[in-house]
N, CA, C and O of each residue as an XYZ file, in Angstrom:
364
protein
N       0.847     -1.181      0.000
C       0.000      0.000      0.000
C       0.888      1.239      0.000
O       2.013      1.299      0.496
N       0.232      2.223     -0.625
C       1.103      3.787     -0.941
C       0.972      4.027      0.745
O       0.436      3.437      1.683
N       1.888      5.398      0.525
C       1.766      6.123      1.860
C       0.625      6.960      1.695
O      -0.089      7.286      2.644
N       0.445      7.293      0.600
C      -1.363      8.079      0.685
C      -2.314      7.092      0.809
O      -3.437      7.377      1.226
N      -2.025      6.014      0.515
C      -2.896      5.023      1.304
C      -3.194      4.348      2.582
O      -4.208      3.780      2.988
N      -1.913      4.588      3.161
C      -2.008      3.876      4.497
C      -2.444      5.109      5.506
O      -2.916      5.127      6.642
N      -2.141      5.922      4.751
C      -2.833      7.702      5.683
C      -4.767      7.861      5.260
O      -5.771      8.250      5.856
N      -4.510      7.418      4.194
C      -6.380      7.098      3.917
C      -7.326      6.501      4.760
O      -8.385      6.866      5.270
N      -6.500      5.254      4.766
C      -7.210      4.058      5.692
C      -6.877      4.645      7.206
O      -7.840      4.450      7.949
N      -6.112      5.107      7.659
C      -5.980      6.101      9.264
C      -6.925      6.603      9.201
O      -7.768      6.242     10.021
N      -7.327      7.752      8.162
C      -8.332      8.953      8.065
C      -9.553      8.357      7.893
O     -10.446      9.131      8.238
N     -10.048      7.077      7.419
C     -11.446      6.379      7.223
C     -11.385      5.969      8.842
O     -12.284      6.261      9.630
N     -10.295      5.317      9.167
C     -10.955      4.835     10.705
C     -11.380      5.640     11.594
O     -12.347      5.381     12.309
N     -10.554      6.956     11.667
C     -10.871      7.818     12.599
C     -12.514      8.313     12.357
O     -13.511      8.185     13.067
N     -12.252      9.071     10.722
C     -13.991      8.915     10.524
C     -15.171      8.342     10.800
O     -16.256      8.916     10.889
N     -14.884      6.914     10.966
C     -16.038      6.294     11.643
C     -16.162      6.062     12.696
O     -17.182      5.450     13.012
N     -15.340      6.378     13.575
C     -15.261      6.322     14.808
C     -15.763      7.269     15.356
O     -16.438      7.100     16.371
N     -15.485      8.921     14.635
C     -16.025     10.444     15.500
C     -17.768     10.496     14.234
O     -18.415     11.542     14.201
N     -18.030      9.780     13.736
C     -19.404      9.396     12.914
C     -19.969     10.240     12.091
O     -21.093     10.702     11.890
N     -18.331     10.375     11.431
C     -18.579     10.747     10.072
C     -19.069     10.067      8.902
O     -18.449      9.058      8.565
N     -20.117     10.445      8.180
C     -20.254      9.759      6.921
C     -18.816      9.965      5.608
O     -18.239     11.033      5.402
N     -18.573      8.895      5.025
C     -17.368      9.402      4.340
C     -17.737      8.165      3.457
O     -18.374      7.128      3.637
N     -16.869      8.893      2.146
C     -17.086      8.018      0.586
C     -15.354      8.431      0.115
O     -14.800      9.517      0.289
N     -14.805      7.257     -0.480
C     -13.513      7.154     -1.101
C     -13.763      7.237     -2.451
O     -14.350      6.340     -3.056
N     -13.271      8.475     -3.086
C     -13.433      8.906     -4.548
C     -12.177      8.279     -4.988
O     -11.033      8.724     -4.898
N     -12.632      7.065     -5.524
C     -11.275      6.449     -6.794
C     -11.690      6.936     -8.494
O     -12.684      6.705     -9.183
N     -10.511      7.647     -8.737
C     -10.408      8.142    -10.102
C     -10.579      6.929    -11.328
O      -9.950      5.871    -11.349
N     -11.554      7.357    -12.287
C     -11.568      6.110    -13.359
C     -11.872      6.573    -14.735
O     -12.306      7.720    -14.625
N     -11.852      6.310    -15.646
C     -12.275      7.118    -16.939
C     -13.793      7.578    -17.104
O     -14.314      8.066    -18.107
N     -14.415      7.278    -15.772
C     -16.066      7.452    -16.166
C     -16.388      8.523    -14.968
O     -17.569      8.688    -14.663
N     -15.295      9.305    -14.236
C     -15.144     10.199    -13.056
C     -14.383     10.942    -13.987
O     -13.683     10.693    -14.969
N     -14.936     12.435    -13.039
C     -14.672     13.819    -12.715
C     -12.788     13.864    -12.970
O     -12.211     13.112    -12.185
N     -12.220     14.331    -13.558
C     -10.905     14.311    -13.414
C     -10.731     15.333    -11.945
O     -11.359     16.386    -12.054
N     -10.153     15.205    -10.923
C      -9.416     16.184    -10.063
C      -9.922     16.307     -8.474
O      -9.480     16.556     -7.352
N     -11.244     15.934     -9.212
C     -12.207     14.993     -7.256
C     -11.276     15.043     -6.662
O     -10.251     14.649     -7.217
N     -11.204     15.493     -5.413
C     -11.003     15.515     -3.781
C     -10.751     13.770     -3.908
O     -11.341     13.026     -4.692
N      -9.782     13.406     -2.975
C      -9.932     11.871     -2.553
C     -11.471     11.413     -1.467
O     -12.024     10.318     -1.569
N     -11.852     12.327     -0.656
C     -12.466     11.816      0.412
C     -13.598     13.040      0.029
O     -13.460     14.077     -0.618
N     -14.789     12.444      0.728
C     -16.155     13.423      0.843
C     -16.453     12.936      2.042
O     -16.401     11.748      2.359
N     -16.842     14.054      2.881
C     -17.135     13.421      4.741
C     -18.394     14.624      4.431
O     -18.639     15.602      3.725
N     -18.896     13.873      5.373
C     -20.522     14.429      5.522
C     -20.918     14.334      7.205
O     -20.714     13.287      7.820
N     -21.446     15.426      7.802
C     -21.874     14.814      9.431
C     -22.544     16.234      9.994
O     -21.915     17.278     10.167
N     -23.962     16.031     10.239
C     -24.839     16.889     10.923
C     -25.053     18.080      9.719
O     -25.372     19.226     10.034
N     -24.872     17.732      8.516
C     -24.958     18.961      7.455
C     -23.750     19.180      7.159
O     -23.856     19.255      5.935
N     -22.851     19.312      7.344
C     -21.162     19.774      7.298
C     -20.760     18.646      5.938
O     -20.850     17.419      5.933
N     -20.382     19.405      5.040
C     -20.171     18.346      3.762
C     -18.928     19.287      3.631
O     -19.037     20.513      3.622
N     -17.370     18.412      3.499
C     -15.994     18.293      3.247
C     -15.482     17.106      2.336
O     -15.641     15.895      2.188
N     -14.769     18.182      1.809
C     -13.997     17.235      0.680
C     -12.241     17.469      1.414
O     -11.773     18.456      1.981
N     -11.643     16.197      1.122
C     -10.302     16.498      1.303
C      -9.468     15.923      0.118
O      -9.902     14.900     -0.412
N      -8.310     16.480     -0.354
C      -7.550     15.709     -1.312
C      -6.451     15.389      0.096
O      -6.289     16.070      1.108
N      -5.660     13.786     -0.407
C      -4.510     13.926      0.482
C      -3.901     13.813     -0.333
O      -4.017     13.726     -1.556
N      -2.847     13.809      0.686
C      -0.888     14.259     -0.263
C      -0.228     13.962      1.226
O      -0.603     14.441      2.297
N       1.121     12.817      0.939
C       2.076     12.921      1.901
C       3.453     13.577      1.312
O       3.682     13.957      0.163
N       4.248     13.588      2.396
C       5.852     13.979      1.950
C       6.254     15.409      0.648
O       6.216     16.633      0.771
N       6.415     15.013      0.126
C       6.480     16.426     -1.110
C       5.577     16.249     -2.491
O       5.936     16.786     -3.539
N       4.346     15.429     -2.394
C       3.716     15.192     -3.275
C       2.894     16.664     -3.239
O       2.895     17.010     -2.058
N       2.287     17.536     -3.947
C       1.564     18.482     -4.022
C       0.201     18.039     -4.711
O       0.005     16.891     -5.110
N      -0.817     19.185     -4.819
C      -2.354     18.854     -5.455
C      -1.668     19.593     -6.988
O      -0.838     20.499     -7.059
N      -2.415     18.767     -8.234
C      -2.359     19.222     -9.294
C      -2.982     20.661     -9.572
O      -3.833     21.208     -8.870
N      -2.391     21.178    -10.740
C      -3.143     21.988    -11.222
C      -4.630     21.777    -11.416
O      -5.272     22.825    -11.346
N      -5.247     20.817    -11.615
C      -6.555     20.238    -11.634
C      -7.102     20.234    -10.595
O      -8.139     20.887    -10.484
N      -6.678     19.627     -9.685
C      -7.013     19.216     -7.851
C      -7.359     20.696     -7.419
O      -8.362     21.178     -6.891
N      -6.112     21.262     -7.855
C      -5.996     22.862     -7.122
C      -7.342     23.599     -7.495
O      -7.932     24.083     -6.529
N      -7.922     23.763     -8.728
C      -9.137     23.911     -9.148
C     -10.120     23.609     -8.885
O     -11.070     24.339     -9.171
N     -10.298     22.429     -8.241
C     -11.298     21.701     -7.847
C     -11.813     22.175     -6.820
O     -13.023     22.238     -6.600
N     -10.725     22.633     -5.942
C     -10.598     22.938     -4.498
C     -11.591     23.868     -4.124
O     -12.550     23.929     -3.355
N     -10.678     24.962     -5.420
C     -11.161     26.635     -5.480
C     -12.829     26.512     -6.091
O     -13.787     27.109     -5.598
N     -12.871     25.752     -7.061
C     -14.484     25.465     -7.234
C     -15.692     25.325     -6.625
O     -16.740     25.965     -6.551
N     -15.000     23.740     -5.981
C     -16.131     23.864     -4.146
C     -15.883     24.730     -2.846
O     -16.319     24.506     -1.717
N     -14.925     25.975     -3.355
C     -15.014     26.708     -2.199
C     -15.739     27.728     -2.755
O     -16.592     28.245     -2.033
N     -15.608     28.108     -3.788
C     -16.668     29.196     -4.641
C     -18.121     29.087     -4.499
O     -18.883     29.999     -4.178
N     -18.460     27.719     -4.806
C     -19.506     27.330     -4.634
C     -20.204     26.863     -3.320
O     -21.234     26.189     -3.295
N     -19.316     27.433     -1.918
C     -19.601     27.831     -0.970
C     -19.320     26.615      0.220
O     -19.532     26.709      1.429
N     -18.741     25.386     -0.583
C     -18.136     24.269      0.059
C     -16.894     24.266      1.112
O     -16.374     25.340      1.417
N     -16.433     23.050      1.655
C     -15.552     23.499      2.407
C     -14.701     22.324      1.367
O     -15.251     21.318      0.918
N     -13.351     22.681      1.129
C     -12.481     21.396      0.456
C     -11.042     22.153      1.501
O     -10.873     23.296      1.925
N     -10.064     20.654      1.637
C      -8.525     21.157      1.842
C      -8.023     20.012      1.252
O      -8.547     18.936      0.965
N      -6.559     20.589      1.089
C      -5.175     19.137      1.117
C      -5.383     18.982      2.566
O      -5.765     19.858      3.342
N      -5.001     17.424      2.910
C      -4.532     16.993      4.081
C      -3.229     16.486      4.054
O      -2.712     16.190      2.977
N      -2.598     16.341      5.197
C      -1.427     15.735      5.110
C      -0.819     14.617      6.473
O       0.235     14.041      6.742
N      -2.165     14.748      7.059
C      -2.135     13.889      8.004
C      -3.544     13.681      8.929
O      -4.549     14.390      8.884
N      -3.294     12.423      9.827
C      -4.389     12.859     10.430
C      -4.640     13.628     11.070
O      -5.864     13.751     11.126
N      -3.895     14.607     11.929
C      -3.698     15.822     13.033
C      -4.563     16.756     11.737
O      -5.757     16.965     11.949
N      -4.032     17.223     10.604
C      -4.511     18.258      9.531
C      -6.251     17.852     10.048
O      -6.887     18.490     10.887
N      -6.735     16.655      9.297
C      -7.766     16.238      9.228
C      -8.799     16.963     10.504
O      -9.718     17.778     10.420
N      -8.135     16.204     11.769
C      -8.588     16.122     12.996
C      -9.124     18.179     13.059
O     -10.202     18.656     13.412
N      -8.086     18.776     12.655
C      -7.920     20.267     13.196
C      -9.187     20.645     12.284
O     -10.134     21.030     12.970
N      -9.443     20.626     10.841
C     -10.639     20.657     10.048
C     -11.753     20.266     10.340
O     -12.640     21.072     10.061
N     -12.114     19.214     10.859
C     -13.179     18.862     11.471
C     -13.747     18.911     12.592
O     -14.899     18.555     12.840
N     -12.732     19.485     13.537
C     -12.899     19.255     14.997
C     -13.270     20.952     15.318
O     -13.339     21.118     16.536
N     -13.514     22.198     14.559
C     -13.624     23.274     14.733
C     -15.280     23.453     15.138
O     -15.736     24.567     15.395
C-alpha cells in the first residue's frame, strides 16, 4: 500500500469512529478528473479532502477543484495527516 494510502485508511478509521459519513473517490475514466480523494458528511457539514504525503503536491486540476467547491460555498482542503484532518473537522 502507498503512503497516501495507508494515511487514507488512518483517516477512514478515525472517521467512523467520531461518525462521520465518508465516501472514497477512486479516479476512473467514467469520473470527474481532479475529485477531492475523500467526501465526509456529518450533521450537514459536507468536506472534501484531497490527500498528499511527503512532497507530493495537489495538481493543477485538484488545485481547481478545491477553489471550485469553495466558490460554490463548500468546504475542500489538502490533508497531510491525520492531526490536519482532525484540526478541520474538529472546529
Amino acid at each position: 500500500m502507498t503512503p497516501e494510502g495507508r494515511l487514507t485508511e488512518r483517516i477512514k478509521d478515525w472517521l467512523k469512529q467520531n461518525g462521520w459519513f465518508h465516501i472514497k473517490h477512486h479516479g476512473s475514466p467514467m469520473s470527474r478528473a481532479g475529485v477531492p480523494d475523500l467526501y465526509v458528511l456529518k450533521n450537514g457539514r459536507h468536506v472534501w479532502m484531497e490527500i498528499k504525503v511527503n512532497a507530493n503536491v495537489a495538481s493543477a486540476l485538484q488545485r481547481k477543484m478545491i477553489d471550485d467547491i469553495r466558490n460554490h460555498g463548500g468546504e475542500a482542503y489538502v490533508v497531510r495527516s491525520l492531526d490536519d484532518v482532525k484540526k478541520r473537522l474538529e472546529k
